[in-house]
BAFI-3210 file (N, C-alpha, C; in Angstrom, 3 decimals, decimal comma, padded with zeros to 6 digits):
// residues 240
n [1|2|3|4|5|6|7|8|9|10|11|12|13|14|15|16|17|18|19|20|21|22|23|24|25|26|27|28|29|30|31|32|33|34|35|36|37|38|39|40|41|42|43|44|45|46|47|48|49|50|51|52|53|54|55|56|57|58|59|60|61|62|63|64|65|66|67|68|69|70|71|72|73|74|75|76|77|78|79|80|81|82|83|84|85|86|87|88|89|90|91|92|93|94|95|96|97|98|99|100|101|102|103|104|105|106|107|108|109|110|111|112|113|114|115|116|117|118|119|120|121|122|123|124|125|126|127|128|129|130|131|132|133|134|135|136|137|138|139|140|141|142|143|144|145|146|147|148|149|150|151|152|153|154|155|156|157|158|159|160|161|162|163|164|165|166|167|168|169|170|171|172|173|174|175|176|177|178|179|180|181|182|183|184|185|186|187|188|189|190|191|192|193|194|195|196|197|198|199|200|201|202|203|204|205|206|207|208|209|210|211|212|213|214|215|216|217|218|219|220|221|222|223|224|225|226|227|228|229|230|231|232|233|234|235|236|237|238|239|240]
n.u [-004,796|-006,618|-005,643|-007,253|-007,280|-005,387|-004,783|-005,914|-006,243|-004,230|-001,733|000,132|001,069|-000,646|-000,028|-000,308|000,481|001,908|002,921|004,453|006,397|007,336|008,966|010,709|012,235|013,518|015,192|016,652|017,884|019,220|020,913|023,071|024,250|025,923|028,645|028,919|028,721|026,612|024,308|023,834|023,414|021,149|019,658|019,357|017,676|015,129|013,887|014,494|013,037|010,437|010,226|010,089|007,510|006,265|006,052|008,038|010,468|012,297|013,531|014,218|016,373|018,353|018,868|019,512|022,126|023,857|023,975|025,039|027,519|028,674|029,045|031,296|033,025|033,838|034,441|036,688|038,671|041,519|042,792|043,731|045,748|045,606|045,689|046,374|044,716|042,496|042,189|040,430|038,353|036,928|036,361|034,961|033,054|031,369|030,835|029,127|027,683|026,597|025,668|023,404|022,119|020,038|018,530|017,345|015,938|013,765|012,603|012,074|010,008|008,437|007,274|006,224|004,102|002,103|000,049|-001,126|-003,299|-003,639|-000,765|-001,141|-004,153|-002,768|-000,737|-002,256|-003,785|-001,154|-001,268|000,518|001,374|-000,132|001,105|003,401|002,039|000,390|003,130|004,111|002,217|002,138|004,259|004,712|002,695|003,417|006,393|005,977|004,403|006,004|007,960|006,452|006,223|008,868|009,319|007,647|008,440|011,454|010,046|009,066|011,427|013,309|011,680|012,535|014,798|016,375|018,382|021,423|024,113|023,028|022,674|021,637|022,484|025,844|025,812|024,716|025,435|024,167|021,394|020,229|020,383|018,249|015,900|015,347|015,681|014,852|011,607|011,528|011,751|009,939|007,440|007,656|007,520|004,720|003,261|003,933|002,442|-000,373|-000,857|-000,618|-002,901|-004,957|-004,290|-005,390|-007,509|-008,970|-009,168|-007,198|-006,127|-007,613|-009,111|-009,873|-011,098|-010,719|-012,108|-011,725|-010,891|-009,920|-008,432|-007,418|-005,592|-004,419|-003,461|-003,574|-001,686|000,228|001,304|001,947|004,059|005,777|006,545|007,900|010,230|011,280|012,450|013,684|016,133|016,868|017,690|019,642|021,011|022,281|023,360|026,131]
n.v [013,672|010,843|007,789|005,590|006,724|006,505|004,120|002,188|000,284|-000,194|001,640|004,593|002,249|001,241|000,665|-000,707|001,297|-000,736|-002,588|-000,643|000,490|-002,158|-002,723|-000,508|-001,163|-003,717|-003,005|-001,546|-002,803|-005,288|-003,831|-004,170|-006,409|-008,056|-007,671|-007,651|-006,343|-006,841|-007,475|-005,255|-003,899|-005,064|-004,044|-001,455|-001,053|-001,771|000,444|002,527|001,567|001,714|004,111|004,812|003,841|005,050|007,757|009,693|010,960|012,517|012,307|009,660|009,568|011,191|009,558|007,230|007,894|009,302|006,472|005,283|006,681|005,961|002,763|003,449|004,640|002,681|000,499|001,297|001,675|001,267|000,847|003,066|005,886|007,505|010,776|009,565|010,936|012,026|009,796|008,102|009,725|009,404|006,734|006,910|008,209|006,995|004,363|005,554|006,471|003,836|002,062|003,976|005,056|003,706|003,545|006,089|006,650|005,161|006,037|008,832|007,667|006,481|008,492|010,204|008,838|008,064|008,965|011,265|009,901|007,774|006,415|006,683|004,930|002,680|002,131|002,233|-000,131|-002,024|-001,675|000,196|002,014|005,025|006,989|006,727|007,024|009,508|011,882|010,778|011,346|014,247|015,072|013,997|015,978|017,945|018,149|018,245|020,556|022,268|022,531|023,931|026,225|026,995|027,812|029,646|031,544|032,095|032,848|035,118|036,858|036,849|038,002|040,862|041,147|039,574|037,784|035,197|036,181|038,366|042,104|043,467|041,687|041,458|043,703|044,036|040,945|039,716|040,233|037,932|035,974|037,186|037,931|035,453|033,515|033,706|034,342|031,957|030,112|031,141|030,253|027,960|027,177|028,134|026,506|024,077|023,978|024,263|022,009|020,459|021,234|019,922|017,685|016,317|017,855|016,181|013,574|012,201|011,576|010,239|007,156|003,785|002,436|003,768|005,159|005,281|007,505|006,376|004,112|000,903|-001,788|-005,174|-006,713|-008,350|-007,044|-006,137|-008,757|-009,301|-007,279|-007,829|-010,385|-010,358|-009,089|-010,750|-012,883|-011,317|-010,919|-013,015|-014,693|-013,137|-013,074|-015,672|-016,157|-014,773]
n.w [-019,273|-018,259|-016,733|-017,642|-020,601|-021,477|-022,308|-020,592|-017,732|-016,223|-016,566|-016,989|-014,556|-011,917|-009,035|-006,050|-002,876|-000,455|-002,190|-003,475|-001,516|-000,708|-002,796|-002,592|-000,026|-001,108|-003,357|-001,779|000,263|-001,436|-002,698|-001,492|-001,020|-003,367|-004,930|-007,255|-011,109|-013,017|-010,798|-009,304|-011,863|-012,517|-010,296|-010,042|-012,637|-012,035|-010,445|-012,415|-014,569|-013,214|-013,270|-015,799|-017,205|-015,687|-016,697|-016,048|-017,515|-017,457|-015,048|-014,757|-016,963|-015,674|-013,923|-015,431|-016,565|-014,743|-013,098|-015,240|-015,491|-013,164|-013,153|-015,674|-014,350|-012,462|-014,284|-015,440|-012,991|-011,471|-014,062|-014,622|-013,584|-010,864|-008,588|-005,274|-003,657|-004,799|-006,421|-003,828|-003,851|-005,996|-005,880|-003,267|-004,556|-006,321|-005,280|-003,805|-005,425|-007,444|-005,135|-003,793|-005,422|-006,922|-004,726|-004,088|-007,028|-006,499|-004,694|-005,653|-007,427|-006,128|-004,719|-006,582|-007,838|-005,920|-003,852|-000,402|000,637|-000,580|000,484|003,435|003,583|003,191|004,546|007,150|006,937|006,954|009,326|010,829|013,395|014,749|015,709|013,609|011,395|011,005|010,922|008,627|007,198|007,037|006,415|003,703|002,536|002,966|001,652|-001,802|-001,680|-000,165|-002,499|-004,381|-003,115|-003,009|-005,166|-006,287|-004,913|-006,085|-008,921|-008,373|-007,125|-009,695|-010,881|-010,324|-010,255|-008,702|-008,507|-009,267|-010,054|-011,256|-011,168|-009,598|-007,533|-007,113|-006,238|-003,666|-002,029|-000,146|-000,684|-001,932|000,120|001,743|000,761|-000,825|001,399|003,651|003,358|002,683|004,953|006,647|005,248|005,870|008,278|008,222|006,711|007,674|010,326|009,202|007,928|009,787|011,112|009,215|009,149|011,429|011,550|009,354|011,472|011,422|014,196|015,417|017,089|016,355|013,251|010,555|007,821|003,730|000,827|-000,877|-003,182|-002,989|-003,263|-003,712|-007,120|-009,971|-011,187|-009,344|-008,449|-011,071|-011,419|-008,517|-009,392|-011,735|-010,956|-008,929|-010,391|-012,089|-010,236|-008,937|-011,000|-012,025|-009,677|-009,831|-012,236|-011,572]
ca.u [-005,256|-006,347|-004,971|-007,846|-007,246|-003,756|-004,557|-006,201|-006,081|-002,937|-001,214|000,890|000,774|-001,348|000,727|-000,487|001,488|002,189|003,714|005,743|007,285|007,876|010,074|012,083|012,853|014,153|015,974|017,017|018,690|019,697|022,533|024,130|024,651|026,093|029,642|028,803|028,174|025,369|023,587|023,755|022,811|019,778|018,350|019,177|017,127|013,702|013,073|014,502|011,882|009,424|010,130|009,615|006,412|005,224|006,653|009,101|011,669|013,530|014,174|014,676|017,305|019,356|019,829|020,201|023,249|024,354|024,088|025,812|028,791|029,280|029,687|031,972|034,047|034,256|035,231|038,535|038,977|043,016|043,688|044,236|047,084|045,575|046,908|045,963|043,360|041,677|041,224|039,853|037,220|036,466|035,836|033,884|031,385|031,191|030,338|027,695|026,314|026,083|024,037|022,269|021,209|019,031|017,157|016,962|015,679|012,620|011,911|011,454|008,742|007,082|006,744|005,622|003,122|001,578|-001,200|-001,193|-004,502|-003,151|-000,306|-002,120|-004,587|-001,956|000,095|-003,484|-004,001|-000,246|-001,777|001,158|000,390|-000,890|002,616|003,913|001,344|000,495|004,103|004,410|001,116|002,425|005,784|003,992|002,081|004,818|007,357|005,349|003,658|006,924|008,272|005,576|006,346|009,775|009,621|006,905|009,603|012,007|009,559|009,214|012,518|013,894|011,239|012,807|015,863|017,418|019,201|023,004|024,932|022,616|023,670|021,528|023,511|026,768|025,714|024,260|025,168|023,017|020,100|019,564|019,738|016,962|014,776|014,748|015,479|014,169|010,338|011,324|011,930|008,639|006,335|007,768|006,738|003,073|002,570|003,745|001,593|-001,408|-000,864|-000,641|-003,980|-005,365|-004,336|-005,884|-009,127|-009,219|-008,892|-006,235|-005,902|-009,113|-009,366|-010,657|-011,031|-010,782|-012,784|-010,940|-011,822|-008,656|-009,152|-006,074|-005,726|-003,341|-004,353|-002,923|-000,367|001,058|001,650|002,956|005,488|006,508|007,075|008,989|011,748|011,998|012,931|014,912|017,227|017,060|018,357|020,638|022,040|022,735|024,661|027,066]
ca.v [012,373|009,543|006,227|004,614|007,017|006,210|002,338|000,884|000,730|-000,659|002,089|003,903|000,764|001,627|-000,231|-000,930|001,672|-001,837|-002,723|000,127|000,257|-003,466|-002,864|000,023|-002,140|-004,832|-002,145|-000,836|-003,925|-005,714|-003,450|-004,338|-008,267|-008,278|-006,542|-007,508|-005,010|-007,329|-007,709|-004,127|-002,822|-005,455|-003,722|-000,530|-001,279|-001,632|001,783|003,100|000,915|002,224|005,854|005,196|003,713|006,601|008,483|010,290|010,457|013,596|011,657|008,261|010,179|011,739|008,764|006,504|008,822|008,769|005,148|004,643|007,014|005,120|001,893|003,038|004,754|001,226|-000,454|001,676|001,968|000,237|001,126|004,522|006,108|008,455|010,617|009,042|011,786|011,945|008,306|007,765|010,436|008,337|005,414|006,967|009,081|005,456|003,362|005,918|006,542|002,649|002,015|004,763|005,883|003,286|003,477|007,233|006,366|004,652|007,202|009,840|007,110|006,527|009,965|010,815|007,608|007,732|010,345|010,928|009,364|006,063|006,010|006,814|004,199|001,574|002,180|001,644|-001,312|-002,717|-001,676|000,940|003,046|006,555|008,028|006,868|007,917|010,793|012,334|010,576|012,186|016,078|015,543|013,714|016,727|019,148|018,165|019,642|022,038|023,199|022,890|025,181|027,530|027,688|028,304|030,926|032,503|031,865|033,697|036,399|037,304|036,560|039,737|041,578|041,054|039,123|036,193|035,117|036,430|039,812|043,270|043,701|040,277|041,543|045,167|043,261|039,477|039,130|039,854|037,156|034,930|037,850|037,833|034,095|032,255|034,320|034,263|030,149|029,815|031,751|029,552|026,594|026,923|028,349|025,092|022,932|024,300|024,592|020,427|019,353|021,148|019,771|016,072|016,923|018,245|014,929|012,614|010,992|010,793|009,385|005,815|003,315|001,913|004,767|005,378|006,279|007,456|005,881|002,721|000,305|-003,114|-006,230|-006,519|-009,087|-005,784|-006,159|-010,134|-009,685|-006,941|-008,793|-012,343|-010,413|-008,510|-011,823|-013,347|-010,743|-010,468|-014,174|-014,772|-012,084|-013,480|-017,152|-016,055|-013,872]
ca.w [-019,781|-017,553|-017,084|-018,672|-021,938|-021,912|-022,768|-019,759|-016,190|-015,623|-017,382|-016,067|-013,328|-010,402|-007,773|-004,719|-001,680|-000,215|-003,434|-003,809|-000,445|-000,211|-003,613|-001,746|001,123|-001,663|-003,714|-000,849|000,626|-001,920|-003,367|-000,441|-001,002|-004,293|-005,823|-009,245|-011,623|-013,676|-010,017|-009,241|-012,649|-012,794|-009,070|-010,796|-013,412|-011,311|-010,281|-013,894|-015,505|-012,925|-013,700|-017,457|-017,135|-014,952|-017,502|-015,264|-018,731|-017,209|-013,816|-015,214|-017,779|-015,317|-013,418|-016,193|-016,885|-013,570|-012,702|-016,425|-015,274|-011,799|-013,975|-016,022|-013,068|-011,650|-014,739|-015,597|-011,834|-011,550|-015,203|-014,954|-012,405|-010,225|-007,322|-004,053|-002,967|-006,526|-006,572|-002,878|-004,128|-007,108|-004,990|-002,762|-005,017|-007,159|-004,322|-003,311|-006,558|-007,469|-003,864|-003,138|-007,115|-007,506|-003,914|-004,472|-008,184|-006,316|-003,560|-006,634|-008,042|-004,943|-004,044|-007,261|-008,379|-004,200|-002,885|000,898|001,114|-000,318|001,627|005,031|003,705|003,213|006,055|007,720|006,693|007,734|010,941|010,880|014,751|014,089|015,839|012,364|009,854|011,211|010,890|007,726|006,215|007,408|005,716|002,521|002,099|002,952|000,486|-002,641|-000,872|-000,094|-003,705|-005,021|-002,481|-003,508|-007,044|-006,364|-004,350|-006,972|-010,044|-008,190|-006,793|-010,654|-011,496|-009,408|-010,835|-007,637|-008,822|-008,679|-011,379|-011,594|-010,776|-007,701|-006,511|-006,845|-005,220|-002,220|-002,278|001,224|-000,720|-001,815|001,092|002,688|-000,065|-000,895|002,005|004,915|003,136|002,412|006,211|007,185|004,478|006,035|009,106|008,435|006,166|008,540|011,184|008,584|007,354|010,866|011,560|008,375|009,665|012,692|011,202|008,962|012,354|011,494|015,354|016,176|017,673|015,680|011,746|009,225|006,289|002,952|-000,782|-001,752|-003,827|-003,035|-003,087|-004,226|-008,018|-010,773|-012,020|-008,404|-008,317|-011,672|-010,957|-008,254|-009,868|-012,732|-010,055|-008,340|-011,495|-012,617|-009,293|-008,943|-012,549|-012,285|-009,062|-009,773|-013,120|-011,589]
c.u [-005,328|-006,039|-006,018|-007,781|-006,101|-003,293|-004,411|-005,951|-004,545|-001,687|-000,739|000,515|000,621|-000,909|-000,074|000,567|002,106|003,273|005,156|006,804|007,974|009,425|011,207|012,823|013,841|015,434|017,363|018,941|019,547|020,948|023,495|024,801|025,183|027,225|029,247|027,868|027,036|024,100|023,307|023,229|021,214|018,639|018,330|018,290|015,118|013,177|013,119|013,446|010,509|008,916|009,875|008,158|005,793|005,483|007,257|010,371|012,536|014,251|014,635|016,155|018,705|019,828|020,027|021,959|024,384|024,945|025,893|027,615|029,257|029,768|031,011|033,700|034,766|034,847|036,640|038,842|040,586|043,449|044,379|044,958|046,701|046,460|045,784|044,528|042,440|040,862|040,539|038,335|036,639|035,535|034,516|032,536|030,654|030,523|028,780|026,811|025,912|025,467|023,486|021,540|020,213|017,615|016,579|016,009|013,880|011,861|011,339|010,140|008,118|006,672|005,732|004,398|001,803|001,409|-001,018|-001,879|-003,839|-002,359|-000,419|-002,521|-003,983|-001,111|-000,560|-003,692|-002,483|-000,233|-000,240|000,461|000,280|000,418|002,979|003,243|001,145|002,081|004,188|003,594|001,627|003,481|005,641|003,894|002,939|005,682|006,240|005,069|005,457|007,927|007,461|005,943|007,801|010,210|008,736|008,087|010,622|011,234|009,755|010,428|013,280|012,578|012,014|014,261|016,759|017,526|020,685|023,229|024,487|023,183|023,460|022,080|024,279|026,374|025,210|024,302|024,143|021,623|019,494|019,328|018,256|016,218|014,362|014,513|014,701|012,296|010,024|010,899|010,438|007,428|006,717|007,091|005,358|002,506|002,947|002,933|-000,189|-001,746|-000,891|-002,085|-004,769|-005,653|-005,296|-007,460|-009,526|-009,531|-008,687|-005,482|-006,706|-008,992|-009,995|-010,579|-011,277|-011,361|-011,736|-011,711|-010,583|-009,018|-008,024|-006,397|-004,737|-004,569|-003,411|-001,688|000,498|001,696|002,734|004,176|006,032|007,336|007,994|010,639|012,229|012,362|014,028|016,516|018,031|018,045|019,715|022,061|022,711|023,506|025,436|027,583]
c.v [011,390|008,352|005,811|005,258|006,874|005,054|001,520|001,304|000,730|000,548|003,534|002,555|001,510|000,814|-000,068|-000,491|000,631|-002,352|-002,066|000,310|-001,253|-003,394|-001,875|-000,708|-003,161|-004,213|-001,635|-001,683|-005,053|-005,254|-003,805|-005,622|-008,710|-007,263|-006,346|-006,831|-005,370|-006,986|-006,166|-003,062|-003,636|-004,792|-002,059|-000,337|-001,334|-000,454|002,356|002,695|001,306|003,565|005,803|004,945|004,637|007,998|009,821|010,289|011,357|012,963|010,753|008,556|010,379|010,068|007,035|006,850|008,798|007,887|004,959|005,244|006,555|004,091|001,893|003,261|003,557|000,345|000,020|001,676|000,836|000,762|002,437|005,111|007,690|009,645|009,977|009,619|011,592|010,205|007,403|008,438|009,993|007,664|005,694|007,354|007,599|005,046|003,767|006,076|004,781|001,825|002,885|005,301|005,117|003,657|005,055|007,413|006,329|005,189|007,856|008,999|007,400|007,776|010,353|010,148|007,275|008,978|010,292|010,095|007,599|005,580|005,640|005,366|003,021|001,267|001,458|000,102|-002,721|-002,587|-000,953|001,633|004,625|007,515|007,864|007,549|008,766|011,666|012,609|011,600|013,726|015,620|015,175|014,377|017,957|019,193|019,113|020,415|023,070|023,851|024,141|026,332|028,173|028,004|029,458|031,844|033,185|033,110|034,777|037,514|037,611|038,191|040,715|041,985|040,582|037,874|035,937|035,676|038,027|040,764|043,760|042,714|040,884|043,012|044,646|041,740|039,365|038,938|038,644|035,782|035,851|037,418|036,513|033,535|032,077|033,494|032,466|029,530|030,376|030,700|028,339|026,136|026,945|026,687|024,294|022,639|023,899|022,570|019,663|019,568|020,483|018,426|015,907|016,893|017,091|013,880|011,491|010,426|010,336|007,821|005,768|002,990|002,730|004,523|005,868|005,898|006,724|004,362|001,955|-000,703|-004,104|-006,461|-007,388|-007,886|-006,070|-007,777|-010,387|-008,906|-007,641|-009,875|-011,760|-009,459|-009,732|-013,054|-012,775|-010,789|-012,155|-014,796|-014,362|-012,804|-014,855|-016,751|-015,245|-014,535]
c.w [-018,629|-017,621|-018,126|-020,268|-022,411|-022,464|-021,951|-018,509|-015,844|-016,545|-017,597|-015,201|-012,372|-009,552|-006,883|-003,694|-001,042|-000,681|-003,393|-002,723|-000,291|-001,230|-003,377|-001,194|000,028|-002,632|-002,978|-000,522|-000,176|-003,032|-002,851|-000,441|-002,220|-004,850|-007,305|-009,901|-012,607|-012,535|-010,073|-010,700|-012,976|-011,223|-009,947|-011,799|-013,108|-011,439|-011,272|-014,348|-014,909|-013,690|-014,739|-017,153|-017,053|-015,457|-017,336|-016,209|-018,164|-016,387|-014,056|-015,592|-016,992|-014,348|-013,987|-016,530|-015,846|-013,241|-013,738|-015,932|-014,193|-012,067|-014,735|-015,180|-012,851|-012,573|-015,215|-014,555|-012,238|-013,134|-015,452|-013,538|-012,215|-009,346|-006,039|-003,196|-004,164|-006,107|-005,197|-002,756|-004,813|-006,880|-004,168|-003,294|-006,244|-006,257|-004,127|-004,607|-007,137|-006,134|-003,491|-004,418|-006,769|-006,296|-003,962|-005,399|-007,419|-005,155|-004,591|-007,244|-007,085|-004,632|-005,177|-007,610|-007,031|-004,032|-001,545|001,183|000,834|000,266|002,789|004,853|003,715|004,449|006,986|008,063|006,799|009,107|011,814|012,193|013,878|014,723|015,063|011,409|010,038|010,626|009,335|006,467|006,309|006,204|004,030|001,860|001,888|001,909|-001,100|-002,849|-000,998|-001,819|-004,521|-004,676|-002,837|-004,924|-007,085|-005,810|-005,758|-008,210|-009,289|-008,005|-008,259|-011,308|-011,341|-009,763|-009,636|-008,096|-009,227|-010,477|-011,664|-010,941|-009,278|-007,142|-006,369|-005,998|-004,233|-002,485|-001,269|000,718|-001,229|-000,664|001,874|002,119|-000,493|000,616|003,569|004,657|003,464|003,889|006,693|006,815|005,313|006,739|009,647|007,489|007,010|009,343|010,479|008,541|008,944|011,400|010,321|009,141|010,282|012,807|010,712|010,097|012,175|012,957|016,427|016,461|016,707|014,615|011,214|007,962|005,509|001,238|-001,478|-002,477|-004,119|-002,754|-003,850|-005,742|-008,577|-011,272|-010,615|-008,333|-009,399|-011,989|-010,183|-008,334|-010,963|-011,399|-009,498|-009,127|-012,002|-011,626|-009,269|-009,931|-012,496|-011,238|-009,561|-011,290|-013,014|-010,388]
res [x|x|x|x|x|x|x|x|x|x|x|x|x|x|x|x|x|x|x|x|x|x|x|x|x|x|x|x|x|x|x|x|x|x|x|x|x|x|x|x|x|x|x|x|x|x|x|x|x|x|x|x|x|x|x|x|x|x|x|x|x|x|x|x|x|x|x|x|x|x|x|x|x|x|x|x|x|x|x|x|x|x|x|x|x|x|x|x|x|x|x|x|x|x|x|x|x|x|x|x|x|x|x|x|x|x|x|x|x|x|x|x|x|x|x|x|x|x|x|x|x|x|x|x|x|x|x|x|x|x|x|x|x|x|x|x|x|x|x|x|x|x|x|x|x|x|x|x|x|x|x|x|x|x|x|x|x|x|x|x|x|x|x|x|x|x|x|x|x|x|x|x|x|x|x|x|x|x|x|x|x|x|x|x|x|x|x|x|x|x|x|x|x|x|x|x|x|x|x|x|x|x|x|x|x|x|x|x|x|x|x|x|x|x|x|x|x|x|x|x|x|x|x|x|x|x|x|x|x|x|x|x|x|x|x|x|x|x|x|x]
***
């Protein structure tokens, strides 16, 4: 189904790469300036609300779930009588899951809601040098690429009957690091090789102003995400 049969353009929300990176960076940074657990669950709340939109419900899910159990970590934290190692582990896997969930949260959008081409083209157009996009575009393309490749791995090996717990596992545990991770290691490096000549072939390291089929631009959906996060954080901060 395409956006426009889904009920319009804006729909999922076609962000602007621009867009979506600027709201990492703000995600990003702003867990960091704030203990309170209103502030921190209203930046939390961004990329969740992205991921629904883009109707990412599995991803959203798990780190609605997540987030929710780092919260409540933090609010029995002192009431309950640990031992000393236990509750320095606590602390720490808390801390990290209430700042790093959410910017994680909004990597999984961006990756998923952002084509190479619009990236590239956006990058472009922050007049990003081509030692960055370049790189950026290989590894872009790589990540999925590589996912495919390892779940093809994955079906097959699971024919085969190699997978943990089965009988050929326990009669040879090694095989399965041969049989998966050897092939994984081989694919990696022929797609890497393959995506950098791809780049390459595209001339993405040609001098000069680039053409693209990508169709990006600052649009009223971007002004008014914006104006509602910097409402929401704003808000959020001055009553806490």
């Amino acid at each position: 189904m395409s956006t426009t049969d889904a009920g319009g353009e804006y729909f999922p929300l076609k962000l602007d790469p621009r867009t979506k990176i600027f709201l990492m960076v703000v995600v990003a940074m702003t867990e960091l300036l704030n203990d309170s657990t209103y502030f921190t669950a209203a930046v939390a709340a961004i990329p969740i609300l992205l991921l629904l939109q883009n109707r990412q419900f599995k991803i959203a899910i798990w780190y609605i779930v997540l987030f929710g159990l780092g919260l409540l970590v933090k609010a029995s934290h002192g009431q309950l009588e640990l031992p000393m190692l236990v509750n320095m582990i606590a602390v720490l896997l808390t801390g990290f899951v209430l700042r790093l969930a959410p910017a994680f949260a909004m990597a999984a959008y961006f990756i998923a809601s952002t084509t190479a081409t619009e990236l590239v083209t956006g990058l472009g157009r922050m007049k990003v040098t081509r030692k960055i996009t370049i790189p950026i575009s290989v590894i872009f393309r790589f990540v999925p690429t590589m996912q495919e490749e390892f779940r093809s791995i994955n079906d097959a090996m699971r024919m085969r009957g190699i997978r943990l717990g089965a009988k050929k596992f326990w009669r040879n545990p090694t095989a399965l690091l041969e049989y998966r991770f050897i092939p994984l290691v081989i694919s990696m490096a022929k797609i890497g090789n393959e995506l950098s000549a791809a780049a390459l072939t595209r001339g993405l390291e040609r001098p000069g102003q680039h053409t693209s089929i990508a169709r990006i631009g600052f649009r009223p959906v971007d002004v008014a995400v914006l104006v509602l996060v910097a409402v929401l954080l704003m808000a959020t901060y001055a009553f806490t």
